[in-house]
C-alpha positions as CSV (number, residue, x, y, z in Angstrom):
1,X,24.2,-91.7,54.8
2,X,20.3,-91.0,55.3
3,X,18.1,-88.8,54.7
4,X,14.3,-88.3,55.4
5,X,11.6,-86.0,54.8
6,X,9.3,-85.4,57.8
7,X,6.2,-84.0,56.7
8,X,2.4,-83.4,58.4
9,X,0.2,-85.3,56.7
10,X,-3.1,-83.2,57.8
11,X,-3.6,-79.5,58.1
12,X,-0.7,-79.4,60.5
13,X,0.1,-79.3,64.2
14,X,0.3,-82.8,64.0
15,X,3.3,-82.7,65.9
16,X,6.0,-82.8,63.3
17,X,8.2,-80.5,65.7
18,X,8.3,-84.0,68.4
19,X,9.0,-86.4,65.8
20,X,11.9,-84.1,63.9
21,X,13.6,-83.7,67.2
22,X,13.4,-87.2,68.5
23,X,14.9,-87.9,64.9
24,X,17.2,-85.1,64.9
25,X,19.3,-87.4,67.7
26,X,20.5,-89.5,64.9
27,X,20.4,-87.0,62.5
28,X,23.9,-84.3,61.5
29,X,21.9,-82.1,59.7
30,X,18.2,-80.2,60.0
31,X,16.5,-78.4,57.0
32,X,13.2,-76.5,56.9
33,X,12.4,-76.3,53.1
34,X,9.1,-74.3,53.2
35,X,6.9,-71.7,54.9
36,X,7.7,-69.0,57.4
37,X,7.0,-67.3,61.2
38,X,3.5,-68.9,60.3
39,X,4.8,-72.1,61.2
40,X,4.6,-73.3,64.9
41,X,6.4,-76.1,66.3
42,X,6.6,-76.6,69.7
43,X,9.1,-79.3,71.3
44,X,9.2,-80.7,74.6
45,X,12.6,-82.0,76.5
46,X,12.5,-82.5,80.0
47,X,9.3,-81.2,80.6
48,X,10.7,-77.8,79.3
49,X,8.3,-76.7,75.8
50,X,10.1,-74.9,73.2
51,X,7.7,-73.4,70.3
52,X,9.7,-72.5,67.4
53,X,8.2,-70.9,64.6
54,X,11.4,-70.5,62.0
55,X,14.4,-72.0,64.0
56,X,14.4,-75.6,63.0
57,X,13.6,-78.3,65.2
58,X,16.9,-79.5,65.7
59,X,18.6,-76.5,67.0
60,X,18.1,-78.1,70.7
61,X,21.2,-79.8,69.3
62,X,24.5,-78.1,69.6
63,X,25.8,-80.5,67.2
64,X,23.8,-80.7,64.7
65,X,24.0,-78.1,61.4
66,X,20.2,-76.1,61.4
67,X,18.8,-75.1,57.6
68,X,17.0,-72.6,56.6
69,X,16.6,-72.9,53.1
70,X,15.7,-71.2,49.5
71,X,11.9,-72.3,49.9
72,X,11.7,-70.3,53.3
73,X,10.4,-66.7,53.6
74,X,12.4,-65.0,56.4
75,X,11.0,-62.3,58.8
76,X,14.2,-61.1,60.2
77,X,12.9,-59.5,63.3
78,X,11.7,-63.0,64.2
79,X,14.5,-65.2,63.6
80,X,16.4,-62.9,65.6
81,X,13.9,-63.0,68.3
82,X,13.9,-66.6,68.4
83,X,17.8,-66.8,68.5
84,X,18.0,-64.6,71.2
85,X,14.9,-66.7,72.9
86,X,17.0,-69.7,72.8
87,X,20.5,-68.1,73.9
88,X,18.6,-67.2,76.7
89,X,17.7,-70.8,77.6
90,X,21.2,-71.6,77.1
91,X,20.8,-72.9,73.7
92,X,23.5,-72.2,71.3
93,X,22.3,-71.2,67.6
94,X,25.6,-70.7,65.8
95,X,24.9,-74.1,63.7
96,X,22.2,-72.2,62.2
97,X,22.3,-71.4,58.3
98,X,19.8,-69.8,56.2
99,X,20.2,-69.3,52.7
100,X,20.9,-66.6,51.2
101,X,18.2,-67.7,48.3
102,X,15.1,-67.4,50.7
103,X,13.1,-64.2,50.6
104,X,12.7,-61.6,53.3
105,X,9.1,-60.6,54.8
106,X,9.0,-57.1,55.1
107,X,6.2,-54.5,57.5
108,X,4.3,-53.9,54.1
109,X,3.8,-57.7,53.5
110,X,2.3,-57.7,56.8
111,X,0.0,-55.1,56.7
112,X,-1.3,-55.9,53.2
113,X,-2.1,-59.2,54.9
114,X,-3.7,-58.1,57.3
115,X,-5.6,-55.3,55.1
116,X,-6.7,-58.1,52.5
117,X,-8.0,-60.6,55.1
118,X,-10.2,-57.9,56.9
119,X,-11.3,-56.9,53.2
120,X,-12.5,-60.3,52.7
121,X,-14.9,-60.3,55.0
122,X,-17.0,-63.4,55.6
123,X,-14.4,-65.3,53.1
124,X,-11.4,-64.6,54.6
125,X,-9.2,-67.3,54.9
126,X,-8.0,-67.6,58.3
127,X,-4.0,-66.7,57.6
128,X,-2.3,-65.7,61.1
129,X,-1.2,-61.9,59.2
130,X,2.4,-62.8,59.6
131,X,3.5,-61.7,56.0
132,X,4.0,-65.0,54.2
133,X,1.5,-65.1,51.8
134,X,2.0,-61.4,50.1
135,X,5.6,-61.9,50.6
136,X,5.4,-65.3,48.2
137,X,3.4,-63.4,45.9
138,X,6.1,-61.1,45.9
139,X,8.2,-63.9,45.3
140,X,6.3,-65.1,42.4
141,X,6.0,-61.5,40.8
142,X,9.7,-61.6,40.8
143,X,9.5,-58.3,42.6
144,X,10.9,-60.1,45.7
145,X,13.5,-59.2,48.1
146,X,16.0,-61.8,49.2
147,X,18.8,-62.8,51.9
148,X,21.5,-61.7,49.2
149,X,19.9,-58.5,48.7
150,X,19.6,-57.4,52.3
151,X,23.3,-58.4,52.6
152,X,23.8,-55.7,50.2
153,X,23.1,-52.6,51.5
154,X,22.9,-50.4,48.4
155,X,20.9,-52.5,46.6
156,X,18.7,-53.3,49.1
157,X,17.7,-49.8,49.7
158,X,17.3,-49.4,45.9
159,X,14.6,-52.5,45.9
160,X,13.4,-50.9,49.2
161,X,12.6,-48.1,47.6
162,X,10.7,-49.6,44.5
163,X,8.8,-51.2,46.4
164,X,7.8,-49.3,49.1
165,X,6.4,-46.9,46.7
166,X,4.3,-49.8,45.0
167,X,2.9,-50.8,48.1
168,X,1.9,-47.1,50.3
169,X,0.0,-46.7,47.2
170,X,-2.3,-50.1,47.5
171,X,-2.2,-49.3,51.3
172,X,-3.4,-46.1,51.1
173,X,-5.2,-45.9,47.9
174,X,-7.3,-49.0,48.2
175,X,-7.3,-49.9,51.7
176,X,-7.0,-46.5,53.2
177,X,-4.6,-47.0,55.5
178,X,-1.4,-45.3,56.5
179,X,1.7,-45.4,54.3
180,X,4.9,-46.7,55.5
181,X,7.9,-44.1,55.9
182,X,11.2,-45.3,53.9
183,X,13.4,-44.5,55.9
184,X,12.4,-46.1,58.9
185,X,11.7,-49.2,57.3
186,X,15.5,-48.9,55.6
187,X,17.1,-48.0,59.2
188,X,15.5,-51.2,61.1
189,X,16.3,-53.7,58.2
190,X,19.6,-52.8,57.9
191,X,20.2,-53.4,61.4
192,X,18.7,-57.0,60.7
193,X,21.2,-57.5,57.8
194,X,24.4,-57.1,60.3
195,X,22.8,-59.7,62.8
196,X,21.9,-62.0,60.7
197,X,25.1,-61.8,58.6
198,X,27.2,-64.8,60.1
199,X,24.2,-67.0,59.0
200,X,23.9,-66.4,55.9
201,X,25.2,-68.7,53.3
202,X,24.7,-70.5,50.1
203,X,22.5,-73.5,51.6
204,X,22.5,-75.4,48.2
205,X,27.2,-75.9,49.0
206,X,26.5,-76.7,52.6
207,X,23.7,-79.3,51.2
208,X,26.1,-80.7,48.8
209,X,28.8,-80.6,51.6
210,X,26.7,-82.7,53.9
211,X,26.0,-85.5,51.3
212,X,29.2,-85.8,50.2
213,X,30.5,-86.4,53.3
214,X,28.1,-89.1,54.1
215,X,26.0,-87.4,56.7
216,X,22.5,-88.0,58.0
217,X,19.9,-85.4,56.8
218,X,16.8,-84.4,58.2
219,X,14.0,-82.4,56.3
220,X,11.5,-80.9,58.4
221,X,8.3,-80.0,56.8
222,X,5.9,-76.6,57.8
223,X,2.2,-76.4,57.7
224,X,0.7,-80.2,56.2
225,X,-0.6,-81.4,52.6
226,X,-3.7,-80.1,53.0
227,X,-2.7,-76.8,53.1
228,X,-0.5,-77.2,50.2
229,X,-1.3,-74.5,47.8
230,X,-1.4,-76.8,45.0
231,X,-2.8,-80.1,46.3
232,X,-4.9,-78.7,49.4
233,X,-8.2,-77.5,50.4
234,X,-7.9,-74.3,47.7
235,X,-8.4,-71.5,48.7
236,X,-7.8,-72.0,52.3
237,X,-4.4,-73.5,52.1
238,X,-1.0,-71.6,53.1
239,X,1.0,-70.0,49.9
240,X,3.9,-72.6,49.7
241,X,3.9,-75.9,49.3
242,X,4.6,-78.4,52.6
243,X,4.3,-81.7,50.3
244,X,7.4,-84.1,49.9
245,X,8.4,-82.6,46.4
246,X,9.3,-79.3,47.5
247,X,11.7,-80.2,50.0
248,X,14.0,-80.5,46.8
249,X,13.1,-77.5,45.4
250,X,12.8,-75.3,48.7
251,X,16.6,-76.5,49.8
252,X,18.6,-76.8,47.1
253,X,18.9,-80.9,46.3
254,X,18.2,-83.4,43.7
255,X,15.7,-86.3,44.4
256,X,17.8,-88.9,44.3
257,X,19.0,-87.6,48.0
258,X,15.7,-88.3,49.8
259,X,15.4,-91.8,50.6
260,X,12.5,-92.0,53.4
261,X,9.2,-89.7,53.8
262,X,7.5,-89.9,56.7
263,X,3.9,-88.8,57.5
264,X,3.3,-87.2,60.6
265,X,-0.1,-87.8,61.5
266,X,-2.6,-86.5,64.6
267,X,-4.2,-89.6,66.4
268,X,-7.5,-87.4,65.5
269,X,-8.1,-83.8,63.3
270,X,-7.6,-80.6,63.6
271,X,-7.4,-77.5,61.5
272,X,-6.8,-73.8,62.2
273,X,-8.8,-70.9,60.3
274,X,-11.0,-71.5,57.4
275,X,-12.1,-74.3,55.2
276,X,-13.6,-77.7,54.8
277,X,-13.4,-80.3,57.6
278,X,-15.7,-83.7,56.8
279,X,-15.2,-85.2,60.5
280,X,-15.3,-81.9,62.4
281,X,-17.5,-82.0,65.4
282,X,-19.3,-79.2,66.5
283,X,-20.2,-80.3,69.8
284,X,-19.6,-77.7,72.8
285,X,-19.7,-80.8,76.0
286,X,-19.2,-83.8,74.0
287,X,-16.0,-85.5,72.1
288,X,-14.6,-82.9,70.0
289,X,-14.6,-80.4,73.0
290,X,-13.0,-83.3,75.2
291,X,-10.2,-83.4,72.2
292,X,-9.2,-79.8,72.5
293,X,-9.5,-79.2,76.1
294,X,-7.6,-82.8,76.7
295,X,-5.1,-82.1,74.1
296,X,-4.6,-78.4,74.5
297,X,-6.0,-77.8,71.2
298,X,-4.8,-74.2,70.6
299,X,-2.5,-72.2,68.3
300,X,1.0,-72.3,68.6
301,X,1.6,-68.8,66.7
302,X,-2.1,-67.7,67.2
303,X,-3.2,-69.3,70.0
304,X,-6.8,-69.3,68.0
305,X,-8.4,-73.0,69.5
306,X,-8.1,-75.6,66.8
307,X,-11.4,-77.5,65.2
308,X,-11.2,-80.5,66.3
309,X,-12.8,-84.0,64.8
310,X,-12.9,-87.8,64.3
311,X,-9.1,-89.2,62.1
312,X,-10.1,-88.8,58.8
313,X,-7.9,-91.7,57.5
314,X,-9.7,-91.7,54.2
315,X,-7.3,-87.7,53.3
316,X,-4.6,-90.0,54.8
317,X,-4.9,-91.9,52.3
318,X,-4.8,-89.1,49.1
319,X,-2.0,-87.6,51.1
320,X,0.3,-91.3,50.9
321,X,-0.2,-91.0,47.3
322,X,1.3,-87.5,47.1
323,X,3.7,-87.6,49.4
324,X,5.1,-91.2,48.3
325,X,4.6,-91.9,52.1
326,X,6.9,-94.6,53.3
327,X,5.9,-94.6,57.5
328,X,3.7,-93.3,59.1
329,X,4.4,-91.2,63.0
330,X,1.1,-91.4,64.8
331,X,1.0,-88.3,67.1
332,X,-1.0,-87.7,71.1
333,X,-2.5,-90.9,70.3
334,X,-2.6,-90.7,74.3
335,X,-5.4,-88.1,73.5
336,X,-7.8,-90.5,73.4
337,X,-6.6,-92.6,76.6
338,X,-10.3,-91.8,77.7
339,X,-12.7,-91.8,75.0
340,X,-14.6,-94.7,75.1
341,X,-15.6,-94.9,71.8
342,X,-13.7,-93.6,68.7
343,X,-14.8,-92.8,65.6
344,X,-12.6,-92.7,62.3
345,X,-13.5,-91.6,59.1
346,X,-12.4,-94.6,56.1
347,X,-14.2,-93.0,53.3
348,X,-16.3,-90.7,51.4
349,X,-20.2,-90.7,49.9
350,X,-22.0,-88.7,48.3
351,X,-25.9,-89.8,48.8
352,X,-25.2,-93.8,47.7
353,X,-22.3,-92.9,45.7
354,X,-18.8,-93.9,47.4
355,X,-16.5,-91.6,46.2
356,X,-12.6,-92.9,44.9
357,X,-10.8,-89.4,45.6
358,X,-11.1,-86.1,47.5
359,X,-12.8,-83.6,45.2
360,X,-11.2,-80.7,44.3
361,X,-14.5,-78.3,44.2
362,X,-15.6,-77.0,47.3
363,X,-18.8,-77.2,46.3
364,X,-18.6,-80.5,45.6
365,X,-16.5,-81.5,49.0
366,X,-19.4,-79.5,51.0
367,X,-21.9,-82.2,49.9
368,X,-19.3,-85.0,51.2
369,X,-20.6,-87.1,53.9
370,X,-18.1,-89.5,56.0
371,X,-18.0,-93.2,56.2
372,X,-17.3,-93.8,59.8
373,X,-16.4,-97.1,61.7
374,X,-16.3,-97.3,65.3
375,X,-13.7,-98.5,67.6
376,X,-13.8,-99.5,71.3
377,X,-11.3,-97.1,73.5
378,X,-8.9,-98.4,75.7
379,X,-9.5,-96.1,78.6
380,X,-6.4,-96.8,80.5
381,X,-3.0,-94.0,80.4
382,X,-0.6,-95.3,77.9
383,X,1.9,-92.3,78.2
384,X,4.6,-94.7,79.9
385,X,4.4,-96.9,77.2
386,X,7.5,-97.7,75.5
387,X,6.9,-101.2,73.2
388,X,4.1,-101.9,70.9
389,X,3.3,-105.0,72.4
390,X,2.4,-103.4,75.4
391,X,-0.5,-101.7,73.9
392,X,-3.8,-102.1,74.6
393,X,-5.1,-104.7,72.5
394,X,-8.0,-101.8,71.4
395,X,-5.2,-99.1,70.6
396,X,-3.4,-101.8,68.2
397,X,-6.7,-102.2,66.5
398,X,-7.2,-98.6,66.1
399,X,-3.5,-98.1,64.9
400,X,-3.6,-101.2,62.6
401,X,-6.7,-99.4,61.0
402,X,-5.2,-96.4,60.1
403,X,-2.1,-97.9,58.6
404,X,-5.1,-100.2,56.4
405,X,-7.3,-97.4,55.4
406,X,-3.8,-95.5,54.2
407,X,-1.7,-97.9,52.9
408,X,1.6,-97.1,55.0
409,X,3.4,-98.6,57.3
410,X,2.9,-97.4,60.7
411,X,7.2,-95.8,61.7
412,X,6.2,-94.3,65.6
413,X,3.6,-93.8,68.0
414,X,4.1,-91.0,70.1
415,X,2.3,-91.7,73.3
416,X,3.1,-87.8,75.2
417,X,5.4,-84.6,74.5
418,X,8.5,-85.6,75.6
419,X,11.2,-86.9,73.3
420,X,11.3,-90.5,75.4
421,X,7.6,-91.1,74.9
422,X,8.0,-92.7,72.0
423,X,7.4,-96.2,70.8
424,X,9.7,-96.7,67.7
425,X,8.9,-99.9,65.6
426,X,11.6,-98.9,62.3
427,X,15.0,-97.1,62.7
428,X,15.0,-94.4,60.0
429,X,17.8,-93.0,60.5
């Protein structure tokens, strides 16, 4: 028995989706512990790209049991969606479980999204409106709808109602808009409740099931650490938390079960929306807009184009410390095939002062400056790479740095999409 946590180790679309599904062959068992539809992974087999934004990774695996757990937040119109998406493409979901722990997004936690982001104005935080946040407020408020309930039909249209109520008048009375009728609402989510019925189950038993009987377990992180609510770049962060200790807490399982974390990191960085980024470049026709346009740089859910910059090993760092990082899985580090020089960030001044730790005030973080060392590129196509040694000599410098400036162990380099472009240097699973 095994079990690892698989966690971006940035602000996400590091290309956690690749490295869970390349695990996931070795792996009985899948488990997203966090987030919701905001999440976009996408996957490539045989040149064919999946993006999955709530199905697990490893559902391209009829044999393998796919978790969505407690920590989750659960648009049901999209989960169906995406299961019918798949059944489509001849993929069989019926491994699929989602707890019946995990809370519901509802058509009023959208629009107050949406209504409170446009209300915000020049400080708006750059969510993608899908729900999550109000519906983990929700959660928090302990006013929260969840799997269970909508499995009960009576008392789901008695917290339906409640609710509802609540929130037409914060729609209407303080953002103006238009109310939601009841019984609309009540009609379509009931018809969600009878599809999504033969998933549903208590994911905590089917956890303890799977450890008991020895069985490899995969935990797939959403989103990245610094958009962890607690430990990221407050206030532009997500509403859940993607860091290692939550995937205990958001599936149902003790510590002592997780044996490896891995930190899935971008060969360079990128971030969606609002919110401090020290090695972000602004260039329109140099390096950062060779990044995006080379690498495809856009939103899996949003398709917003990322901000893209220099590796900023120096966050790498904080987020080992968090995360307990055991290895790290450098992603697209076949980005950079033609750059001939790269930049990567190792640490953090302030005028003369070299700082020992991200600051937690934004104010403070806005006067951060980066320490940068330059590395010779490679400029030659290492996407049919498949052994370290066969790197170029410059890549294994630039490689070897990160894993100094961190403190990990580098796990994988991905060297393209596709699940055989890999270069695997320890067997996790």
């Amino acid at each position: 028995m095994s079990s690892v946590v698989v966690l971006g180790a940035q602000w996400g679309d590091e290309g956690k989706g690749k490295i869970v599904d390349y695990l996931a062959q070795k792996a009985d068992a899948v488990v997203r512990y966090s987030g919701g539809s905001n999440a976009g992974h996408t996957v490539v087999v045989n040149n064919i790209n999946y993006k999955l934004r709530l199905l697990p990774s490893g559902v391209l695996f009829n044999d393998k049991t796919n978790v969505l757990g407690n920590g989750v937040v659960i648009n049901p119109g999209v989960v169906l969606a995406e299961i019918a998406g798949m059944k489509e493409k001849g993929i069989d979901c019926s491994n699929l479980v989602i707890s019946d722990r995990a809370h519901v997004v509802l058509p009023y936690h959208q629009r107050l999204d949406e209504l409170q982001e446009e209300a915000l104005g020049n400080h708006k935080i750059g969510t993608t409106k899908g729900g999550i946040g109000p519906c983990y407020m929700d959660k928090v408020a302990r006013v929260g709808i969840r799997i269970c309930d909508l499995m009960e039909p009576e008392t789901f249209a008695d917290k339906l109602k409640v609710n509802l109520e609540a929130k037409n008048a914060i729609i209407t009375k303080i953002y103006g808009a238009e109310p939601f009728d009841y019984d609309t609402v009540l009609k379509e989510y009931l018809a969600y409740a009878e599809e999504l019925r033969p998933y549903v189950a208590d994911t905590g038993v089917v956890m303890d099931e799977l450890f008991s009987a020895g069985k490899n377990v995969l935990f797939e992180g959403a989103q990245a650490t610094f958009l962890d609510i607690d430990h990221g770049t407050y206030p532009y962060v997500t509403s859940s938390n993607p860091t290692a200790g939550n995937a205990c807490t958001g599936s149902g399982v003790g510590p002592r079960f997780i044996d490896h974390v891995v930190g899935v990191v971008k060969a360079y960085t990128t971030r969606v929306g609002e919110g401090p980024f020290i090695t972000e470049l602004l260039d329109t026709d140099g390096p950062g807009n060779q990044i995006r346009e080379t690498g495809h740089e856009y939103g899996t859910v949003t398709g917003r184009p990322r901000r893209c910059g220099w590796l900023d090993a120096f966050m790498l760092r904080y987020s080992a410390r968090l995360n307990s990082l055991d290895y790290l899985a450098i992603t697209r580090l076949d980005i950079l095939d033609n750059m001939p020089k790269i930049k990567m960030c190792v640490g953090y001044k302030i005028g003369d002062e070299v700082l020992k730790r991200i600051p937690a005030s934004l104010n403070v973080l806005a006067k951060v400056e980066p320490i940068f060392e330059e590395f010779d590129g490679w400029m030659t196509d290492i996407s049919g790479i498949r052994n370290y040694d066969e790197l170029p000599e410059n890549a294994k410098k630039y490689l070897a740095k990160i894993s100094e400036v961190s403190g990990v162990e580098l796990g994988i380099i991905s060297v393209g999409p596709n699940r055989e472009q890999t270069i695997v240097l320890k067997e996790l699973l």
